[in-house]
Residue frames as qw, qx, qy, qz and C-alpha x, y, z in Angstrom:
[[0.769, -0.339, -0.108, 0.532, 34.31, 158.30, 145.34],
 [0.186, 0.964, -0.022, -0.191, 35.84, 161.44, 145.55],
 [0.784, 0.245, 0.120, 0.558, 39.06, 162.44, 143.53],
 [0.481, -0.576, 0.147, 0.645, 42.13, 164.45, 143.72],
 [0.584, 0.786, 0.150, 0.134, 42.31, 167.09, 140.84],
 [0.691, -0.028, 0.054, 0.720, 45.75, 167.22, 139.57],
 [0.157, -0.617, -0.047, 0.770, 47.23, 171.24, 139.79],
 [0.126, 0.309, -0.146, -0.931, 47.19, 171.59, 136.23],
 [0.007, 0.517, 0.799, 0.306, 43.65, 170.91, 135.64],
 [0.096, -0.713, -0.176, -0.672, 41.01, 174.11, 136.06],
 [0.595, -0.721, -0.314, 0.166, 40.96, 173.46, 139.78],
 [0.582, -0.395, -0.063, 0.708, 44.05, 176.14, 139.63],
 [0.086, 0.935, 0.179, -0.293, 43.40, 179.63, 139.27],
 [0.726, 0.361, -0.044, 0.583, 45.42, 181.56, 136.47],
 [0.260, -0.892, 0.019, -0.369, 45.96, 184.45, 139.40],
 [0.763, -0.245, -0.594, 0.067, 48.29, 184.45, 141.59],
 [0.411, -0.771, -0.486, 0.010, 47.61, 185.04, 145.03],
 [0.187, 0.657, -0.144, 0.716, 48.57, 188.29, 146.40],
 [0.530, -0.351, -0.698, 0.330, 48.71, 188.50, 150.43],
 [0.060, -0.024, 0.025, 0.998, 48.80, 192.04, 150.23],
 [0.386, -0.157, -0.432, -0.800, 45.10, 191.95, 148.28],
 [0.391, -0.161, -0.901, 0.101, 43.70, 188.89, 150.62],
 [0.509, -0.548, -0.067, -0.660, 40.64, 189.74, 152.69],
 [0.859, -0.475, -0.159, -0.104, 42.20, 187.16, 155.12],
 [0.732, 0.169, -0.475, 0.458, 45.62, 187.89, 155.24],
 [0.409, -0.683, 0.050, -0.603, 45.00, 189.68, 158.91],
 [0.844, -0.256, 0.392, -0.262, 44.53, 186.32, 160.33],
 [0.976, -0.014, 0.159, 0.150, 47.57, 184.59, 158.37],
 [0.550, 0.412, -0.287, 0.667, 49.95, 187.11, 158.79],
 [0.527, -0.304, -0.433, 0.665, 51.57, 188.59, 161.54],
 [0.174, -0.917, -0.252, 0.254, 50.41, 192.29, 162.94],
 [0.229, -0.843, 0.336, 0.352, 53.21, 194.79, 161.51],
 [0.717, -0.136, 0.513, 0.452, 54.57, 193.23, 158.86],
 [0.008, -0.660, 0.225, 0.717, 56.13, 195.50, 156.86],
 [0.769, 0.595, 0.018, -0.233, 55.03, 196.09, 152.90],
 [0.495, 0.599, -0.600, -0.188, 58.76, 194.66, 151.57],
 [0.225, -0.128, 0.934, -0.246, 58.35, 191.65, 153.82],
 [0.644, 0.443, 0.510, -0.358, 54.76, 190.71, 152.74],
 [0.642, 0.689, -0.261, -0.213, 56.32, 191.12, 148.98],
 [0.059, 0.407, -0.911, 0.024, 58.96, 188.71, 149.94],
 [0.605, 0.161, 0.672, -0.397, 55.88, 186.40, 151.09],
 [0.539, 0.574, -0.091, -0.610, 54.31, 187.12, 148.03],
 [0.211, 0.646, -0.684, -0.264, 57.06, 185.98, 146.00],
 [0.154, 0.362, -0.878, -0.272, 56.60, 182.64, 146.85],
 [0.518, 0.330, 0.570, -0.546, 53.29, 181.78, 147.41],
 [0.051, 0.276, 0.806, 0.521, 52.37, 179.11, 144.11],
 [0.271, -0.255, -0.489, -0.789, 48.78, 179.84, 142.64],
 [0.451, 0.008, 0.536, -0.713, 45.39, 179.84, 144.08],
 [0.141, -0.015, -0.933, -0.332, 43.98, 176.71, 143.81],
 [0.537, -0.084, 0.073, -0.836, 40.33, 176.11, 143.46],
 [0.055, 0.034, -0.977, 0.203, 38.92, 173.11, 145.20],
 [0.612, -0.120, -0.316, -0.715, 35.08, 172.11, 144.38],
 [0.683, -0.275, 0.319, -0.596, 33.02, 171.00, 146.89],
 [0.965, 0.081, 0.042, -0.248, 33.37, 166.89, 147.61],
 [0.727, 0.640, -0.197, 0.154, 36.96, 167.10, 146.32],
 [0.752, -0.602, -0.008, 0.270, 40.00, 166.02, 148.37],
 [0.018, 0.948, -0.318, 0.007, 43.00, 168.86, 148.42],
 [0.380, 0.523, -0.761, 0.048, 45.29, 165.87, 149.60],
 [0.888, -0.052, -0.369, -0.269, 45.19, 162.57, 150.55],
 [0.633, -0.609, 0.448, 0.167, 47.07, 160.61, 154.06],
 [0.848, -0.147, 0.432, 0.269, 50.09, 159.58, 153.07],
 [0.526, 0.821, 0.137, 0.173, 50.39, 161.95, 150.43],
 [0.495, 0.141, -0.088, 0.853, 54.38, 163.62, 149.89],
 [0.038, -0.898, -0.337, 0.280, 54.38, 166.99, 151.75],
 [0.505, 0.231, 0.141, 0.820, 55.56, 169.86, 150.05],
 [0.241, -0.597, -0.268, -0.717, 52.61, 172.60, 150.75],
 [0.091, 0.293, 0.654, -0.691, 51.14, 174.22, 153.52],
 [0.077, -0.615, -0.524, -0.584, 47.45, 175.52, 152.05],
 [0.125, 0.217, 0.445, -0.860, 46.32, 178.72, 153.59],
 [0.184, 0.562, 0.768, 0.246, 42.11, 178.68, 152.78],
 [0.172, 0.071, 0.250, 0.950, 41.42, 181.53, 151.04],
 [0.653, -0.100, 0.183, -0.728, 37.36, 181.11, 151.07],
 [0.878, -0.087, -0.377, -0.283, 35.14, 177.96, 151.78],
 [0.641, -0.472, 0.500, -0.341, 35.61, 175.31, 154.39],
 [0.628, 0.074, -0.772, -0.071, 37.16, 171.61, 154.38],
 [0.902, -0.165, -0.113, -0.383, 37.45, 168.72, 156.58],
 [0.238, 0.568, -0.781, 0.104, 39.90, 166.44, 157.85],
 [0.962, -0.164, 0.061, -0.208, 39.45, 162.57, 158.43],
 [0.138, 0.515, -0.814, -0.230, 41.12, 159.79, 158.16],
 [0.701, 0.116, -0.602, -0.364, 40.01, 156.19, 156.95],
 [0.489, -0.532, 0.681, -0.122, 40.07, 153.35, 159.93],
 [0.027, 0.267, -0.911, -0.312, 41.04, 150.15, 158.59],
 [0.386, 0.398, 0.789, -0.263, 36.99, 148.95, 158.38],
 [0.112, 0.529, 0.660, 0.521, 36.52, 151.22, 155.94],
 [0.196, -0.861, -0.433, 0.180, 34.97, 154.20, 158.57],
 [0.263, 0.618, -0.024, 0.740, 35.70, 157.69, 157.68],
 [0.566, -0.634, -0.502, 0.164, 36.43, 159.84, 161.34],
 [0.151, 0.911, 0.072, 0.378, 36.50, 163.25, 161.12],
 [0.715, -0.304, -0.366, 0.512, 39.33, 164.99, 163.12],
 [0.145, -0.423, -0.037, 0.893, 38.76, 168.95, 162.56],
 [0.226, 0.790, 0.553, 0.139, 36.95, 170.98, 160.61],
 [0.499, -0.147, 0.227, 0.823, 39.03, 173.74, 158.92],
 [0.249, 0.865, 0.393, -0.186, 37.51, 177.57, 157.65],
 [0.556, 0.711, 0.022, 0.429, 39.14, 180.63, 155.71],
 [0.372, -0.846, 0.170, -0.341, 42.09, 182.11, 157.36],
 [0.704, -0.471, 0.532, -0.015, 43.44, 178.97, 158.75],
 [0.047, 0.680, -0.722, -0.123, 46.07, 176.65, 157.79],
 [0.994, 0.061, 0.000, 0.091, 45.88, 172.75, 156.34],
 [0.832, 0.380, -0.325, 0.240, 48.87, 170.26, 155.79],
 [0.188, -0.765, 0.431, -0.440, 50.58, 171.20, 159.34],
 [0.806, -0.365, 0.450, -0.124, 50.54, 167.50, 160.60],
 [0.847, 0.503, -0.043, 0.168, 52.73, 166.50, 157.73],
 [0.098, 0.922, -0.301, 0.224, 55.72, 168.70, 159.03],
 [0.607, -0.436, 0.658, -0.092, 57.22, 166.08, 161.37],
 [0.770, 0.015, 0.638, 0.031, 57.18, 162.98, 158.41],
 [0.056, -0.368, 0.578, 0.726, 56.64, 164.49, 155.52],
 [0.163, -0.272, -0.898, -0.304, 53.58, 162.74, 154.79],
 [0.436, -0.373, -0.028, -0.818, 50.16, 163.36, 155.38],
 [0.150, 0.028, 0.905, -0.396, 48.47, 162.23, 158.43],
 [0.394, 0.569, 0.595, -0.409, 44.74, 162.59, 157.13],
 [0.237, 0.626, 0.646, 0.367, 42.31, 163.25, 153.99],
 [0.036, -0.384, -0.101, 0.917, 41.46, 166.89, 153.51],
 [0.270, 0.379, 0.808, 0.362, 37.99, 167.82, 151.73],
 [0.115, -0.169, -0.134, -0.970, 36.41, 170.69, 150.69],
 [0.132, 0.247, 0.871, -0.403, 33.19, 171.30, 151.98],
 [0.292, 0.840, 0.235, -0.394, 32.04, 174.05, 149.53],
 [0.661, 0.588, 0.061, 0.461, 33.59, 174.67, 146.24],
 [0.638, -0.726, -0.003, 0.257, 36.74, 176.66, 147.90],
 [0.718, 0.652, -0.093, 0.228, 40.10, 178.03, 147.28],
 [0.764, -0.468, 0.034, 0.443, 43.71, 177.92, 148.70],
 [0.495, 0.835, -0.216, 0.105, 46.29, 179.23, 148.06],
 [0.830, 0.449, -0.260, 0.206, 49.82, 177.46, 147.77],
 [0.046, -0.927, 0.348, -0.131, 52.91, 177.58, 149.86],
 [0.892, 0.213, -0.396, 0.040, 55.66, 175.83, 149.57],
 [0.641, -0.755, -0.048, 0.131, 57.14, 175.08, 153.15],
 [0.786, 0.012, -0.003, 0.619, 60.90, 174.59, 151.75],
 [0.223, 0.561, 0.139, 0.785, 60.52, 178.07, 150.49],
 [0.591, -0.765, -0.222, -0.125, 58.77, 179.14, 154.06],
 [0.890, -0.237, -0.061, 0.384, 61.29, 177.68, 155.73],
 [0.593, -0.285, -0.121, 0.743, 63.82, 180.25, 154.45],
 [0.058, -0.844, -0.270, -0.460, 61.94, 182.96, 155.22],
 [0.570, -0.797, -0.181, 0.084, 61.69, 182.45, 158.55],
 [0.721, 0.084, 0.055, 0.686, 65.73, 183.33, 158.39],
 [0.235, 0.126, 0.076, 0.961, 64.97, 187.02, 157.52],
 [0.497, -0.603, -0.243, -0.575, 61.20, 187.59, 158.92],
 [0.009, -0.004, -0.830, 0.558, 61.60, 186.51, 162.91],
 [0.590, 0.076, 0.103, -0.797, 57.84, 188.24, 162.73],
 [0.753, 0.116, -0.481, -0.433, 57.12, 185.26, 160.60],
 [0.282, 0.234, -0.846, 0.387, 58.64, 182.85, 162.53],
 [0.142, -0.031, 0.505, -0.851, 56.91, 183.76, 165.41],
 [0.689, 0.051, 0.118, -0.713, 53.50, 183.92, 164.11],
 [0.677, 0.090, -0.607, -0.406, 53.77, 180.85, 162.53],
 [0.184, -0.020, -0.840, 0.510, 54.96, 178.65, 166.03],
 [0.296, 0.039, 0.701, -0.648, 51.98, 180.18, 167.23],
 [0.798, 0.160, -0.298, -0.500, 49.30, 179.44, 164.39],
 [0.601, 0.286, -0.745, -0.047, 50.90, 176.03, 165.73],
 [0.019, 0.074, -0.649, 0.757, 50.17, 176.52, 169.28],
 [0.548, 0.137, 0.062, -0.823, 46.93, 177.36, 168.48],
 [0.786, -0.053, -0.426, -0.444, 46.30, 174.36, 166.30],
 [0.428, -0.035, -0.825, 0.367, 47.78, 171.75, 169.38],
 [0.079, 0.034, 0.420, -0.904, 45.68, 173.82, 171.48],
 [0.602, 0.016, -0.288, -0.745, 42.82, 172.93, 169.37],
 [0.663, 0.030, -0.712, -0.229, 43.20, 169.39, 169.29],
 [0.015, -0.179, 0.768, -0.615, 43.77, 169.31, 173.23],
 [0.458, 0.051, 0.345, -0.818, 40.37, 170.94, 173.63],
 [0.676, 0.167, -0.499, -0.516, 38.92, 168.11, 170.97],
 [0.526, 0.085, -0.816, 0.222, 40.05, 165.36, 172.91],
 [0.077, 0.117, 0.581, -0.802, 38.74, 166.82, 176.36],
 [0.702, 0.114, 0.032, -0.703, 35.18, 166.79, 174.42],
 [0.815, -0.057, -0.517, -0.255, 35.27, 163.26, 173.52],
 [0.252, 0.033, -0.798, 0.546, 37.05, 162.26, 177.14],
 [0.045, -0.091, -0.554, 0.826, 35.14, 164.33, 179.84],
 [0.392, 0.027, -0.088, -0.915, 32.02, 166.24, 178.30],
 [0.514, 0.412, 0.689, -0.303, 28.52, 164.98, 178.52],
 [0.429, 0.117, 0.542, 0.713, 27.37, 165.29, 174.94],
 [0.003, 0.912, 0.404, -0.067, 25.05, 168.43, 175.59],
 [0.478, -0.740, 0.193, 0.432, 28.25, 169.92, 176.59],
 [0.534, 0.044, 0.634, 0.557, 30.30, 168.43, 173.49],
 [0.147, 0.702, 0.663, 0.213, 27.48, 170.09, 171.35],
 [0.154, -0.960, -0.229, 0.042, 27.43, 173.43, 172.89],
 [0.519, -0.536, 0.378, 0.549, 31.30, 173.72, 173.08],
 [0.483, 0.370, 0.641, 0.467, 30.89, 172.70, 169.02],
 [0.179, 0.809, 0.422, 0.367, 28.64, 176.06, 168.37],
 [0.180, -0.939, 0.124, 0.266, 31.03, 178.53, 170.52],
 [0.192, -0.685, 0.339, 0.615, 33.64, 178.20, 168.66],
 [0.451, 0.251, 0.480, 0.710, 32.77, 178.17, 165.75],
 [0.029, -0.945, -0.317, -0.070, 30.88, 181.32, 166.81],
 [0.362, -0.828, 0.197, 0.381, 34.29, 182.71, 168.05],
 [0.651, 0.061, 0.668, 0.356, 35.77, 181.41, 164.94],
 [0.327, 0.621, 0.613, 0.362, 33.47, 183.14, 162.78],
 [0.334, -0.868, -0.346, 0.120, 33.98, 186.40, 164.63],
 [0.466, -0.657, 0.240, 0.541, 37.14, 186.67, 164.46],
 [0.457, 0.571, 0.577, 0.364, 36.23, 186.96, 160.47],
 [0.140, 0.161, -0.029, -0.977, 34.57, 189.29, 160.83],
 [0.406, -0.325, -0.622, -0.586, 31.07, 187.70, 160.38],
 [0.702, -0.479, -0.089, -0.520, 28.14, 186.97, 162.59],
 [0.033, -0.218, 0.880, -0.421, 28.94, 185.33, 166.00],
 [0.454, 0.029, 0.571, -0.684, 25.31, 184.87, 166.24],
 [0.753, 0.346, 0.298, -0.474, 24.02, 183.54, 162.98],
 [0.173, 0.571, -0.713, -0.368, 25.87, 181.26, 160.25],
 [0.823, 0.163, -0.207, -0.504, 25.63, 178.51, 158.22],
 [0.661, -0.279, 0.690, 0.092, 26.60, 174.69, 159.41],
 [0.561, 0.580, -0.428, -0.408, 28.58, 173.63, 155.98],
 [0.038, -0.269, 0.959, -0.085, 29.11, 170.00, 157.66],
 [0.663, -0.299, -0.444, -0.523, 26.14, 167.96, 157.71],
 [0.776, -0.455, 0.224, -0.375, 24.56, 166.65, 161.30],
 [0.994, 0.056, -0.075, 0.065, 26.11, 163.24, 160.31],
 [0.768, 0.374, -0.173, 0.490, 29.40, 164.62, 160.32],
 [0.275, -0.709, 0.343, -0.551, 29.09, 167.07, 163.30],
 [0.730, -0.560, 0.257, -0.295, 28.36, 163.95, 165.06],
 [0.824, 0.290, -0.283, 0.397, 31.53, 161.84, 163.49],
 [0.390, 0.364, -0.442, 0.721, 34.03, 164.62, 165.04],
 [0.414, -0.490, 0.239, -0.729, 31.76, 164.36, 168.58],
 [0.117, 0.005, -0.964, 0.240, 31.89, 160.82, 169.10],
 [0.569, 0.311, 0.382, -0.658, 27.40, 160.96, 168.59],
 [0.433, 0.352, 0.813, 0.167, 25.14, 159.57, 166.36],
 [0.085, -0.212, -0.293, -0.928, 23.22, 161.84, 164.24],
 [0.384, -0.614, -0.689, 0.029, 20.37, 160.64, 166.13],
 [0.521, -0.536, -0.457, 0.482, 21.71, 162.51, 168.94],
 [0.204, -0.077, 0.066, 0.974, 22.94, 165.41, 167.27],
 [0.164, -0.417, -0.740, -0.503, 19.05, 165.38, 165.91],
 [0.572, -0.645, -0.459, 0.214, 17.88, 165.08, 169.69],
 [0.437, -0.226, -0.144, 0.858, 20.31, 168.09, 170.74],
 [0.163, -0.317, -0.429, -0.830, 19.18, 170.77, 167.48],
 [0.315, -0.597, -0.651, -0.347, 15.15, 169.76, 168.98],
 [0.549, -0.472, -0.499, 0.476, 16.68, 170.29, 172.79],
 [0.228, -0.099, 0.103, 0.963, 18.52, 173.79, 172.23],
 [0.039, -0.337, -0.371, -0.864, 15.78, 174.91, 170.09],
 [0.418, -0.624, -0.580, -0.315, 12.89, 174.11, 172.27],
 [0.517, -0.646, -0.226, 0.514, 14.81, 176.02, 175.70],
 [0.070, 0.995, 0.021, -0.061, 14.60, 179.25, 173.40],
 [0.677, -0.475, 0.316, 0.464, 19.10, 178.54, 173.00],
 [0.369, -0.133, 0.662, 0.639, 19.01, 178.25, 169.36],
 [0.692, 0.371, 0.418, -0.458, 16.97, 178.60, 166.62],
 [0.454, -0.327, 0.765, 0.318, 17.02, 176.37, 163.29],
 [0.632, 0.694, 0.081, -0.335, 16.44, 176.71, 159.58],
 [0.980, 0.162, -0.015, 0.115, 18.00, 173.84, 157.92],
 [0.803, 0.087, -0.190, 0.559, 21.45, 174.56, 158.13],
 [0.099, -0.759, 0.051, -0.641, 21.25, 178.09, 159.13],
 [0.522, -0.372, -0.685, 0.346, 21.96, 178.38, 162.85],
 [0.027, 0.637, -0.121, 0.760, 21.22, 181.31, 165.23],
 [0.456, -0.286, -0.575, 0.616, 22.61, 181.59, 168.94],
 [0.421, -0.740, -0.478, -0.216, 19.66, 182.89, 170.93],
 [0.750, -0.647, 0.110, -0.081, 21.25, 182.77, 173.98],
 [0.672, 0.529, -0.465, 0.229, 25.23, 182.87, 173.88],
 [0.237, -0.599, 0.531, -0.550, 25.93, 183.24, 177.40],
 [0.740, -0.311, 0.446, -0.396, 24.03, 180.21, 178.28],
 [0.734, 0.619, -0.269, -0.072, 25.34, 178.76, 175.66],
 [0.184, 0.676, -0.579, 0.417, 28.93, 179.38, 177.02],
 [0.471, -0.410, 0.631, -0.460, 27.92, 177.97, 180.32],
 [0.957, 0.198, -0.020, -0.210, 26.72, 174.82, 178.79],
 [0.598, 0.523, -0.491, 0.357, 30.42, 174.50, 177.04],
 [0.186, 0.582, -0.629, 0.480, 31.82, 175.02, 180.16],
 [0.599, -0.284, -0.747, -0.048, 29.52, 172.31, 182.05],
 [0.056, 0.016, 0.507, -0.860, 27.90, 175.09, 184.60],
 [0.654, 0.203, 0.108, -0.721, 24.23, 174.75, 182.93],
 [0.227, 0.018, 0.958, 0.175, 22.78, 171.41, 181.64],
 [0.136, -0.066, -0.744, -0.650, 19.68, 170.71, 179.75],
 [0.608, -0.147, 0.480, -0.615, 16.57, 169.89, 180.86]]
């Protein structure tokens, strides 16, 4: 079973985190923000917390008090149904923001798991909160990092409504090509740090199918596959897939 490692056990870093120094703070700060505003960030941004692979950052139901920007490595979000079935609801990279569905209750709405030994870093919203007072910039960016993430879930829901599950599939590998891009890494070639079983959890599939897809893609020259490795052959047709203009054979 996995387990929650309390803050002061090693899973916290004795650094702490600098947004200034951050090879991601591009993509979790605003454009223009001036160097005595990013040192006002600074200021209250708690340690950087290291989170080993398997290991759950926080737990539904859990008091909010944090946001977690992810610093490197990838989690997960699920949540538990009442059988006992774990059902993934997002997949989450460096750059982006956990603990945002908590903001309305105060509680978490879901499980949060590393997928790779990983590392946040800390922010306590109260302290956010009265930034936003003397950054607008901040303000601003955050609402949309919030736009964005409702914007996500729309598009999730429209794959398990509408899509065929070629579609569902193909939609799955553009963005996390666009995803990965806006990194700054390969759009074309990266590693899948979820396992098949768990691509198909947040696709409403089996792994069967997700099996049957991988064989489909690869054999029509789309993809090609080395265990977890992926590489997009063919993004364009790709794209059209996602956007249910090309189908399979």
């Amino acid at each position: 079973m996995a387990i929650v490692l309390p803050i002061t056990t090693i899973n916290v870093s004795a650094l702490k985190a600098s947004c200034s120094a951050c090879s991601m703070h591009q993509l979790c700060l605003p454009m223009g923000l001036g160097e005595s505003d990013i040192h006002k960030l600074d200021q209250i941004i708690g340690r950087r917390r290291k989170v080993p692979k398997d290991t759950l950052l926080y737990r539904m139901d859990d008091p909010f008090t944090n946001l977690y920007a992810i610093r490197l490595g990838h989690f997960k979000t699920y949540q538990v149904s009442p059988s006992g079935d774990q059902l993934v609801t997002g997949f989450q990279m460096a750059g982006e923001l956990l603990g945002m569905d908590a903001i309305s209750t105060d509680r978490h709405h879901c499980d949060a798991m590393a997928l790779e030994d990983s590392e946040v870093c800390e922010i306590p919203f109260a302290r956010l909160e009265e930034l936003f007072g003397t950054i607008p910039a901040l303000l601003h960016h955050f609402h949309r990092m919030m736009s964005q993430e409702i914007t996500r879930e729309q598009s999730v829901m429209l794959l398990l409504g509408n899509m065929r599950a070629e579609q569902r599939f193909a939609a799955f590998l553009v963005n996390l090509s666009s995803r990965y891009a806006e990194r700054g890494y390969s759009p074309a070639i990266f590693q899948l740090r979820m396992s098949r079983e768990e691509i198909g959890n947040y696709l409403g599939l089996t792994i069967e199918s997700i099996s049957r897809l991988l064989s489909r893609l690869k054999k029509q020259g789309l993809i090609r596959v080395a265990n977890r490795e992926i590489e997009l052959l063919d993004p364009i047709r790709l794209r059209a897939m996602a956007a249910g203009t090309e189908f399979c054979d």
